[in-house]
C-alpha positions as CSV (number, residue, x, y, z in Angstrom):
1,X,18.7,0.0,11.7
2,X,19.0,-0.6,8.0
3,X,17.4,1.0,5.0
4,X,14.5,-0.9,3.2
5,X,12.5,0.0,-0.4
6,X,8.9,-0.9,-0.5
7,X,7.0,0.0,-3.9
8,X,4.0,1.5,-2.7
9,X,1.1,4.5,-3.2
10,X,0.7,4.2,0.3
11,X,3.9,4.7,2.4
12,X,1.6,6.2,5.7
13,X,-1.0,3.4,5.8
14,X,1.8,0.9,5.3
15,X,3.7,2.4,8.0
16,X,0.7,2.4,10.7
17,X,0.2,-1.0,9.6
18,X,2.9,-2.6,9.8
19,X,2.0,-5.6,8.2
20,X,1.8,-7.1,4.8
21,X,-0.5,-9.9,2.9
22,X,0.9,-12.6,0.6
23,X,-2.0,-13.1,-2.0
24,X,-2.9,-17.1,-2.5
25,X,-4.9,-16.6,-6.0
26,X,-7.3,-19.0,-4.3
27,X,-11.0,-18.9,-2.8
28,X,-13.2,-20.8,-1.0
29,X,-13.9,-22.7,-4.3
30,X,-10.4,-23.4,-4.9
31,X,-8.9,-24.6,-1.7
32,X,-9.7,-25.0,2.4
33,X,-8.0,-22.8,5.2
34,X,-5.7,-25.3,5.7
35,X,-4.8,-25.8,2.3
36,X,-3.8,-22.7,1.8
37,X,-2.0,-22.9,5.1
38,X,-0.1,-25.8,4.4
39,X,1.3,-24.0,0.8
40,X,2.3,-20.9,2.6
41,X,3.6,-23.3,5.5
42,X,1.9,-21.2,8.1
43,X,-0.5,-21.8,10.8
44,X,-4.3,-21.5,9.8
45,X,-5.1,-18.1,12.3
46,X,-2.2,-16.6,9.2
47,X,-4.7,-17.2,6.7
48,X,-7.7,-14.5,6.2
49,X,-10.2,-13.8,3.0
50,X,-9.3,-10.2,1.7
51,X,-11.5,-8.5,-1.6
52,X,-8.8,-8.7,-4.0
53,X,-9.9,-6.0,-6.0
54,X,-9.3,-3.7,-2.6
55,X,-6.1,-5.1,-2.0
56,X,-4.5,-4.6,-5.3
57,X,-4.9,-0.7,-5.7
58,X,-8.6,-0.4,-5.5
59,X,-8.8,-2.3,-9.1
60,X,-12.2,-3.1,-9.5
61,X,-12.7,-6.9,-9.3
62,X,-15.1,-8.7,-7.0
63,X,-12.8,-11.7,-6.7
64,X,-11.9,-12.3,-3.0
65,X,-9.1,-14.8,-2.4
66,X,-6.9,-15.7,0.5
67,X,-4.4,-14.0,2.1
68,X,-1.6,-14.6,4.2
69,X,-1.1,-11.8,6.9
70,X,3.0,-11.2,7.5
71,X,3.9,-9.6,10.6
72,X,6.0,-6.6,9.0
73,X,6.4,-5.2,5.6
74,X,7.5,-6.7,2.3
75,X,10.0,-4.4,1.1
76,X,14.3,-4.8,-0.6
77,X,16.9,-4.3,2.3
78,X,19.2,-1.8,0.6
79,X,23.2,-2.0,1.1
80,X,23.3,1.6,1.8
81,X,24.2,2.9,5.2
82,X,23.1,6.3,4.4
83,X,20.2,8.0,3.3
84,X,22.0,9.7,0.2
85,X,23.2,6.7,-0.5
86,X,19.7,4.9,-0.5
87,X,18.2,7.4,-2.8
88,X,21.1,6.8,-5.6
89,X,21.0,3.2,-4.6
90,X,17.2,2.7,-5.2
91,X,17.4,4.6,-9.1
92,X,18.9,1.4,-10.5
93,X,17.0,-0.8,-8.5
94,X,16.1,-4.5,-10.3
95,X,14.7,-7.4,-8.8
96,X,13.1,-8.8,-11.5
97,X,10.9,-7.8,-14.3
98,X,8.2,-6.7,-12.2
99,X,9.8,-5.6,-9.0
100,X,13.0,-2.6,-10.3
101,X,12.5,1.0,-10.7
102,X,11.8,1.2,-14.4
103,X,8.4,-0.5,-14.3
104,X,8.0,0.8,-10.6
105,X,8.7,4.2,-11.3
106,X,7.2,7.0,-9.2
107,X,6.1,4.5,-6.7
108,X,9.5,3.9,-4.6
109,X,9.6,4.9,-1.1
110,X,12.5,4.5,1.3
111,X,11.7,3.4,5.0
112,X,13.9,2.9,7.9
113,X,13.8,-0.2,10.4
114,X,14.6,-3.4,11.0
115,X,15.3,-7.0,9.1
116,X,12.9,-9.8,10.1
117,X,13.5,-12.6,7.5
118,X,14.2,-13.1,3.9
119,X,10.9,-14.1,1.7
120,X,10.3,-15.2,-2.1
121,X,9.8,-11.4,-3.3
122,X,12.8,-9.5,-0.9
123,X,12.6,-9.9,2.6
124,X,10.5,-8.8,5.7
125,X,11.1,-6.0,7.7
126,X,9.8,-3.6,11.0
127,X,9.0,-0.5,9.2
128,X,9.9,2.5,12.0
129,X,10.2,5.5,9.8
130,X,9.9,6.5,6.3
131,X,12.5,8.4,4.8
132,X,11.6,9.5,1.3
């Protein structure tokens, strides 16, 4: 088990889910299935069309686009092998300008489980608990 921080208002859902969605910025208009299949390098039953607007935080937006659907959670594996750790760990936290825990502040949460594969914004990983 490792210790993993996901930016998210909704740690629960995330948790029952289980599963993430890598957003294409494309629609029908813009590209096929397998288009979109072949960019993500994924099989076409991967692919799905999600309302954007619901995806991103309810924003209102009647944009769909499709998604790719990631078996796991995208999330940071943290160095930390203890909680205490984790929470001191995750104050400094800086990915990039978008993804650190000055422009993500309030919305870190700290979730145990287990390391599936590294991806372009962290990694992938088997949510089982959360833990702040």
């Amino acid at each position: 088990m490792a210790y993993f921080l996901r930016y998210t208002e909704t740690a629960n859902e995330d948790l029952n889910r289980n599963s993430s969605f890598h957003a294409s910025g494309l629609n029908e208009s813009d590209a096929s299935i397998k288009d979109v299949s072949v960019m993500f390098d994924c099989d076409e039953d991967e692919i799905t069309m999600l309302d954007n607007g619901i995806y991103n935080n309810n924003i209102a937006n009647e944009d769909f686009c499709y998604f790719q659907k990631l078996d796991g959670l995208c999330g940071f594996e943290l160095e930390s092998t203890n909680l205490e750790d984790a929470k001191k760990e995750i104050e400094n936290h800086n990915f990039n300008s978008v993804y650190n825990s000055e422009s993500m502040n309030g919305l870190s949460v700290i979730f145990e489980g287990l390391f599936i594969a590294e991806n372009e914004e962290g990694c992938l990983f088997n949510a089982e608990k959360i833990c702040k």
